[in-house]
N, C-alpha and C positions, 0 to 999 in steps of 0.2 A: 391902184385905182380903187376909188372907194364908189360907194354906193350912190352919190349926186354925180361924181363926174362922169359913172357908167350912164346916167340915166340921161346925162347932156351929150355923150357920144352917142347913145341908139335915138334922140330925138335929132342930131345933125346928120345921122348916116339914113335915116329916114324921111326928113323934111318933115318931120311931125312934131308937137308941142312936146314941152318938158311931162305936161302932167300927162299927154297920152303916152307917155314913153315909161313914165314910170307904172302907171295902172298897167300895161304889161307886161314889166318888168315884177310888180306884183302877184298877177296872173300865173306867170310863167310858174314862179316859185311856188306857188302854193299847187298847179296840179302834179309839177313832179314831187313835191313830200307828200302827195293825200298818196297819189299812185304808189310811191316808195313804202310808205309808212304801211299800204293796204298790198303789201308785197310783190309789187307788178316791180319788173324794171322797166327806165325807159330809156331807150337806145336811139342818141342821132350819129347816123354814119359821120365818119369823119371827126366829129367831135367829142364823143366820148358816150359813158353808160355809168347810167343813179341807180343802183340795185341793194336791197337789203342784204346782207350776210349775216350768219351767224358765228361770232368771237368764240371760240373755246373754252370751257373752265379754266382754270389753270391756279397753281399756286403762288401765291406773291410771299412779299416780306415786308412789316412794319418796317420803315427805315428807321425808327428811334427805338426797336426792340429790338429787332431783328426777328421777331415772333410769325412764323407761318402761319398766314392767313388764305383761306380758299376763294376765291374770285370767280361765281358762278358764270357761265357761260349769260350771253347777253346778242340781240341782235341791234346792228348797229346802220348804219346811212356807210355806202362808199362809191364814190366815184371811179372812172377808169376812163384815163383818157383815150384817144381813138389815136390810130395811127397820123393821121394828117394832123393833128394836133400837136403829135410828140414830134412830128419830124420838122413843124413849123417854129416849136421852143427852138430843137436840137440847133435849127439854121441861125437862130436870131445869138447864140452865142460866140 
């Protein structure tokens, strides 16, 4: 599902226009990455949690050198889905 077709399911599971559906659908995104990005998580039961982490250093390898190179540690965006989520995939298999 892309991004028009999501935004024509939440305006027919709503009764509401395409373009209010996507200005929420706007909304939506932009306070979980300010929250994210300003290191809050944000937790909905059931469906999951947007929290910053921070990646590890660690060492890597040029693939065309094979030259060890150091990969500073970095904080990154991750998702976690919620259990009613994982068990609602798990059934649809």
């Amino acid at each position: 599902m892309n991004r028009k077709e999501l935004v024509s399911a939440l305006a027919a599971k709503n009764g509401s226009t395409k373009v209010a559906a996507d200005k929420f659908l706007d909304d939506f995104q932009e306070v979980i990455m300010t929250a994210v990005a300003n290191g809050s998580a944000v937790k909905l039961t059931g469906f999951g949690c947007w929290e910053a982490v921070e990646r590890a250093a660690k060492v890597g390898r040029n693939p065309v050198t094979g030259e060890a190179i150091q990969i500073p540690c970095k904080v990154v965006p991750r998702f976690k889905p919620g259990k009613e989520f994982k068990d609602m995939v798990a059934a649809a298999q």
